[in-house]
C-alpha positions as CSV (number, residue, x, y, z in Angstrom):
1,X,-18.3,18.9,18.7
2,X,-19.3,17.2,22.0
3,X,-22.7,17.8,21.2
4,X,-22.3,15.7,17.7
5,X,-20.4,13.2,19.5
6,X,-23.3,12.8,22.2
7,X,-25.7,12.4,19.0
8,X,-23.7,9.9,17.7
9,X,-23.6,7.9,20.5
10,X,-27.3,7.9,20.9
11,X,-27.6,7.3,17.5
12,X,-25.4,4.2,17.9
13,X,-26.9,2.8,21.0
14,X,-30.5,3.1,19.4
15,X,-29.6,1.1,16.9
16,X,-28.2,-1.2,19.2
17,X,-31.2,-1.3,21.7
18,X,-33.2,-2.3,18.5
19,X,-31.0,-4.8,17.8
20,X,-31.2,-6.5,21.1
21,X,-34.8,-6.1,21.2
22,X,-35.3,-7.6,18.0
23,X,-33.4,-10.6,19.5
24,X,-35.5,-12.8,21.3
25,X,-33.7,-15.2,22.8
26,X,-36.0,-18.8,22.9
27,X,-34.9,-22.1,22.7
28,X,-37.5,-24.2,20.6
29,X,-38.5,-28.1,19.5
30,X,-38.5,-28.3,15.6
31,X,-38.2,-31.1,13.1
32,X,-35.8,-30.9,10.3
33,X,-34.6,-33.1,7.4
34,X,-31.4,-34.0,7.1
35,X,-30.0,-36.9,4.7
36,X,-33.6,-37.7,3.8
37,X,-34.7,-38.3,7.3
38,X,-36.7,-36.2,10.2
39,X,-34.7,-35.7,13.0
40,X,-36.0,-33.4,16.2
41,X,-33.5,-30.3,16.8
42,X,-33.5,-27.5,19.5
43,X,-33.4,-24.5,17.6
44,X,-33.0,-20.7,18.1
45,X,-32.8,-17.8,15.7
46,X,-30.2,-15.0,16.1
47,X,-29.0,-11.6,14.7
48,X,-25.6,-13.3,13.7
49,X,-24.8,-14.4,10.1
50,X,-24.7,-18.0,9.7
51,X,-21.2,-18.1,8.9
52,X,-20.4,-15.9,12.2
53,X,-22.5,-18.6,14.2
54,X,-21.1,-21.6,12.3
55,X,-17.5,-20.2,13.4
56,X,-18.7,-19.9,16.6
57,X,-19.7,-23.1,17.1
58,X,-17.3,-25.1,15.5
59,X,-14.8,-23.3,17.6
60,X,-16.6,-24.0,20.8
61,X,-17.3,-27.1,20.6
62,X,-13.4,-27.9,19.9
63,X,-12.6,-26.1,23.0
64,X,-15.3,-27.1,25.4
65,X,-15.4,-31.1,24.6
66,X,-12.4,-31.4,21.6
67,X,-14.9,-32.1,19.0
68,X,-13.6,-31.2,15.7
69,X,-16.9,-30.5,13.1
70,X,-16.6,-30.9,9.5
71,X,-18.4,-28.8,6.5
72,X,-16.4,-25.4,6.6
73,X,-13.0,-25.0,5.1
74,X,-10.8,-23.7,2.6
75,X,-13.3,-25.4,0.0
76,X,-16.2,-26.3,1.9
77,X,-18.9,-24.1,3.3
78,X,-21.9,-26.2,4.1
79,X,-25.2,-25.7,6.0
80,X,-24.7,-28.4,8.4
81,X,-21.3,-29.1,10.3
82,X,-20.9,-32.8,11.4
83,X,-19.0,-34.7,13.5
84,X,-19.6,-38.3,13.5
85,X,-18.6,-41.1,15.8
86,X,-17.7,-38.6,18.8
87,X,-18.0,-38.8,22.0
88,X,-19.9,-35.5,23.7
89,X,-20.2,-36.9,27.2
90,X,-22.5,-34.4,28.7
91,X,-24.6,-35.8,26.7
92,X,-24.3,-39.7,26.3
93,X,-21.4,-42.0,27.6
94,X,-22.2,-43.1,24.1
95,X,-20.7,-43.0,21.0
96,X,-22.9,-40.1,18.9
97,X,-23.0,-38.3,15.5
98,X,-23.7,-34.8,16.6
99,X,-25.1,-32.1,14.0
100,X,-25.4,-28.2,13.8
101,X,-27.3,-26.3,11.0
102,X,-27.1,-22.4,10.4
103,X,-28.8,-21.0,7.7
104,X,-30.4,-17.5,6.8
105,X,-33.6,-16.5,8.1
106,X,-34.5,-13.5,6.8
107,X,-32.4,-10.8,8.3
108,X,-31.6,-13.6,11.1
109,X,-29.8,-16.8,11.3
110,X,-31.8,-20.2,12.3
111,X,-29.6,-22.7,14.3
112,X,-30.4,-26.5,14.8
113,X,-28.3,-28.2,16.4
114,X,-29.5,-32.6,17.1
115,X,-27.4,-35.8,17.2
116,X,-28.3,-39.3,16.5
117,X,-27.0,-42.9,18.0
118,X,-26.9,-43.8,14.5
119,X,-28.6,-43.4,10.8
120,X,-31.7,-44.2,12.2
121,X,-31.5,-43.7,15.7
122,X,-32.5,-40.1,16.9
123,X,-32.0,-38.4,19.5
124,X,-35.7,-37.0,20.0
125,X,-37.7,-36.2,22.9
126,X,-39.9,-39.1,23.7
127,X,-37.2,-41.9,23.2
128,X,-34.6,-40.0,24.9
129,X,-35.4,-37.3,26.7
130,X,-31.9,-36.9,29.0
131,X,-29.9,-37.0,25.8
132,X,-32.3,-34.6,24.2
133,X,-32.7,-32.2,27.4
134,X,-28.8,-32.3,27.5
135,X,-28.4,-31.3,23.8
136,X,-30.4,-28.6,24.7
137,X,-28.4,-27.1,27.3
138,X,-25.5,-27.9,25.4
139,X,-27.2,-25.4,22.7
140,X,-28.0,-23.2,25.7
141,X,-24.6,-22.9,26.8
142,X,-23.0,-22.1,23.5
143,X,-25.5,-19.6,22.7
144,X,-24.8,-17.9,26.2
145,X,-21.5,-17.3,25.5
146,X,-21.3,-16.7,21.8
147,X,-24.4,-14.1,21.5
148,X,-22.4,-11.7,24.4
149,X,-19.6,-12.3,23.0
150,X,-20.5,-11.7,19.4
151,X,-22.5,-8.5,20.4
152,X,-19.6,-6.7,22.4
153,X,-17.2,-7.4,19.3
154,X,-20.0,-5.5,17.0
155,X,-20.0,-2.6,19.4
156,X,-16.5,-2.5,20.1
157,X,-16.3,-2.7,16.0
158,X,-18.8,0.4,15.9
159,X,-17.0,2.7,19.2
160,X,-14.2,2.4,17.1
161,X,-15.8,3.6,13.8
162,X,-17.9,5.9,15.7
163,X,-14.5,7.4,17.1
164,X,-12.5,8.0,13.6
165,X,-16.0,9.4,11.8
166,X,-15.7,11.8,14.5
167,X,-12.1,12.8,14.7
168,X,-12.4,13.3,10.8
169,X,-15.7,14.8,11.1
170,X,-13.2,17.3,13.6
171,X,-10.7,17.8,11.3
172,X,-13.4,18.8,8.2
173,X,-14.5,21.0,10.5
174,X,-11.0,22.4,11.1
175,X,-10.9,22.7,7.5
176,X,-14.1,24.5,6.9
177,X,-13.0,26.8,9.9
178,X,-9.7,27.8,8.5
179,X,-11.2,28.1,4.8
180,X,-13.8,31.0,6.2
181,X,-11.0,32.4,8.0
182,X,-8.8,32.7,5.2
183,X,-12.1,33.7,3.0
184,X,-12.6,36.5,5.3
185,X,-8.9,37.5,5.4
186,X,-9.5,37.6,1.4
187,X,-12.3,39.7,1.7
188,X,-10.9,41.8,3.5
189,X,-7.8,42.2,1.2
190,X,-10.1,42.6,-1.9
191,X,-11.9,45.3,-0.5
192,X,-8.2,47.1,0.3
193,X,-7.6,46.4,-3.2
194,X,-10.7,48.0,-4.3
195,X,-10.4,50.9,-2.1
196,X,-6.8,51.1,-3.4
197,X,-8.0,50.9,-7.0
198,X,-10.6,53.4,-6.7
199,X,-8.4,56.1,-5.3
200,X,-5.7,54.9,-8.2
201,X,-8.4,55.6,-10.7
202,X,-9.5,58.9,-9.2
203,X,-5.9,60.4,-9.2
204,X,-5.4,58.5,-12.6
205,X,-8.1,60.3,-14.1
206,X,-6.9,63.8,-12.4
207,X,-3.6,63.2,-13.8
208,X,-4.4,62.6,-17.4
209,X,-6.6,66.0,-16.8
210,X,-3.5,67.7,-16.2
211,X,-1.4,66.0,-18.8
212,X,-3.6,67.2,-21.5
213,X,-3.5,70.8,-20.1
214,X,0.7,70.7,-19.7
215,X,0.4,69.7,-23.7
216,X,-2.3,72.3,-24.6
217,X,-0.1,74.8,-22.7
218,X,2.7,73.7,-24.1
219,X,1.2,73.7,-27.9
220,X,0.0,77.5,-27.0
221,X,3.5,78.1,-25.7
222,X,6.1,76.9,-28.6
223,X,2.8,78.6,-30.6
224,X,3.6,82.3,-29.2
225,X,7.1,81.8,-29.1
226,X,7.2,80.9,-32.5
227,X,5.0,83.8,-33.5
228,X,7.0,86.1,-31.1
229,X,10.7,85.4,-32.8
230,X,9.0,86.4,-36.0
231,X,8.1,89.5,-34.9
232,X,11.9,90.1,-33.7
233,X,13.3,89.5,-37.2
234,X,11.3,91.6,-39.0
């Protein structure tokens, strides 16, 4: 059982490993549209499903600066959450609208997150490159604490699966272990019952031998008696 367990396990973390290594974790410059206009984002993609990482970041934000996003609710579920007109001061003293998209990427998730001044004001690089460096570690921060964090729920998630697939996987075995006990106790009792039967047949079979020789006997018996008080009255 230990053995299975320890397979498991390595089973488990294997698939972990891969799952790690097939995260690479880089912060990129990329251009995206959003309400028909080009806007430059920092962007990373991640193992997490974009509702997982829009959670995440809604929730974070609220907590770290008490900025509440908008584009996920009872009846919304949109790509990009929005907050407009806040104030994020680690990255302007400014009023901003502030913006973070998650959608699938294949088997990932592709985060942008950018803010603007205004509809037509950007935050980009080469006109503000404070603001834009500072969206990025704002980016890099979240990430740093919802990836871990996201990660050690998922393994927590599978120990705990892991650990009832193998107490059950103890308990079939129970089973199967008292099922070939109790066959063998059967077989066991069958061949008894066989031996039994064989000598019950063997006697049987003597028995009815005999039987047909007491009624023979008798027949030959009743036979000469009859014959013998004949003889007497005569």
């Amino acid at each position: 059982m230990r053995k299975y367990i320890a397979t498991i396990t390595m089973m488990f973390l294997v698939a972990v490993t891969g799952s790690i290594m097939a995260q690479n974790i880089n912060f990129t410059e990329e251009s995206v549209v959003y309400d028909g206009k080009e806007r430059m984002s920092i962007s990373i993609t991640m193992a997490p499903p974009a509702d997982d990482v829009k959670q995440g970041i809604e929730r974070w934000i609220k907590d770290k600066y008490d900025v509440k996003l908008k584009g996920t609710g009872l009846f919304a579920n949109k790509d990009v959450l929005s907050a407009e007109e806040t104030r994020i001061p680690v990255i302007s003293s400014n009023m901003l609208d502030f913006y973070a998209r998650a959608v699938p990427a294949g088997e990932m998730t592709k985060l942008n997150v950018f803010a603007s001044f205004g509809y037509n004001v950007h935050i980009a690089p080469e006109k503000y490159p404070d603001e834009f460096a500072a969206l990025r570690k704002l980016t890099y921060e979240f990430v740093s604490e919802f990836l871990p964090n996201w990660y050690e729920e998922r393994i927590t998630e599978m120990e705990d699966t892991v650990s009832d697939l193998s107490d059950e996987v103890s308990s079939l075995k129970g089973d199967i272990d008292d099922n070939l006990k109790e066959q063998e106790k059967l077989r066991k009792e069958l061949e008894e019952l066989n031996a039994t039967l064989s000598t019950t047949e063997e006697s049987l079979s003597k028995k009815l031998v005999n039987l047909e020789r007491y009624k023979a006997d008798l027949e030959r018996v009743n036979r000469d008696l009859k014959r013998s008080g004949n003889m007497e009255l005569q």
